[in-house]
C-alpha positions in Angstrom: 0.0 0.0 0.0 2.7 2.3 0.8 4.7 1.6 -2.4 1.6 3.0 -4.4 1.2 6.3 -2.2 5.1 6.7 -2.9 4.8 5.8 -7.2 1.0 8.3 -6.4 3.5 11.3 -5.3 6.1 10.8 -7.6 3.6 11.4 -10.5 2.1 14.4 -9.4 5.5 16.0 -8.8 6.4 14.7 -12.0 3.2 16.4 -13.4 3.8 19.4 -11.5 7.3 20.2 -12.6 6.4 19.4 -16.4 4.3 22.4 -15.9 6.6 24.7 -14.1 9.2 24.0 -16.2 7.3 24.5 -19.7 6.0 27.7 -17.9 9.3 28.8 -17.1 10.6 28.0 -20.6 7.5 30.5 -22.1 9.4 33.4 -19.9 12.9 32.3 -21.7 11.5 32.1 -24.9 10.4 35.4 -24.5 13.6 36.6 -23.4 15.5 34.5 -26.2 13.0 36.5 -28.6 13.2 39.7 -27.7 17.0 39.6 -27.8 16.5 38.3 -31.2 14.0 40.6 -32.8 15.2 43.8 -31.6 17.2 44.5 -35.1 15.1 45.0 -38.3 16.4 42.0 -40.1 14.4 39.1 -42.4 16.8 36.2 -41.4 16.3 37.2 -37.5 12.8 36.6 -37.6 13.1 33.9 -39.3 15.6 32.5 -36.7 13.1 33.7 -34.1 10.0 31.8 -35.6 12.5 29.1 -35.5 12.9 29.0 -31.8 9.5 29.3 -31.1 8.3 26.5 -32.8 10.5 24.8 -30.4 7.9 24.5 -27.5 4.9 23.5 -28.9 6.7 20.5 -31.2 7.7 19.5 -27.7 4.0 19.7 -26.0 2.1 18.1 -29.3 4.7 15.2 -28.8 3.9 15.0 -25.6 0.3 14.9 -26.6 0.7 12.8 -29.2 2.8 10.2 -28.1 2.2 10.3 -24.6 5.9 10.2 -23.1 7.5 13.2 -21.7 10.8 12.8 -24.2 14.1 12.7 -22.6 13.2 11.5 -18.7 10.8 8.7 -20.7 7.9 9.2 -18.2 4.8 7.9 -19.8 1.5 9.3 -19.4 -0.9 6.3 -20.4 -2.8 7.2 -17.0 -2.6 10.8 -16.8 -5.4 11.9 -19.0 -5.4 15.7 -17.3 -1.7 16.3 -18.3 -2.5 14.9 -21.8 -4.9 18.4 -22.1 -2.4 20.1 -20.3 0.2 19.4 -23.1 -2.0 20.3 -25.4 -2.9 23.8 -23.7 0.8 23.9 -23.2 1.2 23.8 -26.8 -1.2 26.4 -27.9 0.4 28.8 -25.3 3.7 28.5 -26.3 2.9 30.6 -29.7 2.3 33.7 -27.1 5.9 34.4 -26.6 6.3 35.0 -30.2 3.2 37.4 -30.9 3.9 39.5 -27.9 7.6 40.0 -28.7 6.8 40.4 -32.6 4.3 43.2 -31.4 6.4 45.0 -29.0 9.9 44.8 -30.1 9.7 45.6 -34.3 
């Protein structure tokens, strides 16, 4: 019984610092961005749109697949963070627009 309480806390920390994390890595691909887009060049904003397509491939294979790549977690019983991926995903195009907007 205990073992399950134990695997039952690791998974919701695991879920929990999937979320952090990814939230944290909006706030550095808004940092990464507007360092990037503050001169008036084509090829930086193509390098920019680059980047941020980084995220959300990472959140739709998430979704997708169901395995959180690189720690090989698998999310076969975790149907919330499977939405949550996906929200994840649809978020991660915000850093872009609000650093295209502000910064050229």
């Amino acid at each position: 019984m205990s073992i399950l309480i134990i695997i039952e806390s690791l998974t919701i920390k695991v879920n929990l610092l999937y979320v952090v994390f990814s939230l944290f890595g909006l706030h550095v691909n808004f940092l990464i961005l507007k360092k990037i887009l503050t001169p008036e060049e084509s090829m930086q904003n193509v390098y920019a749109l680059l980047i941020s397509l980084m995220l959300p491939f990472f959140h739709f294979y998430v979704f997708h697949f169901g395995v959180i790549p690189f720690i090989d977690i698998e999310l076969n019983d975790n149907i919330p963070l499977y939405y949550i991926s996906f929200g994840l995903a649809w978020l991660s195009g915000l850093p872009y627009i609000i650093a295209r907007r502000l910064y050229t």
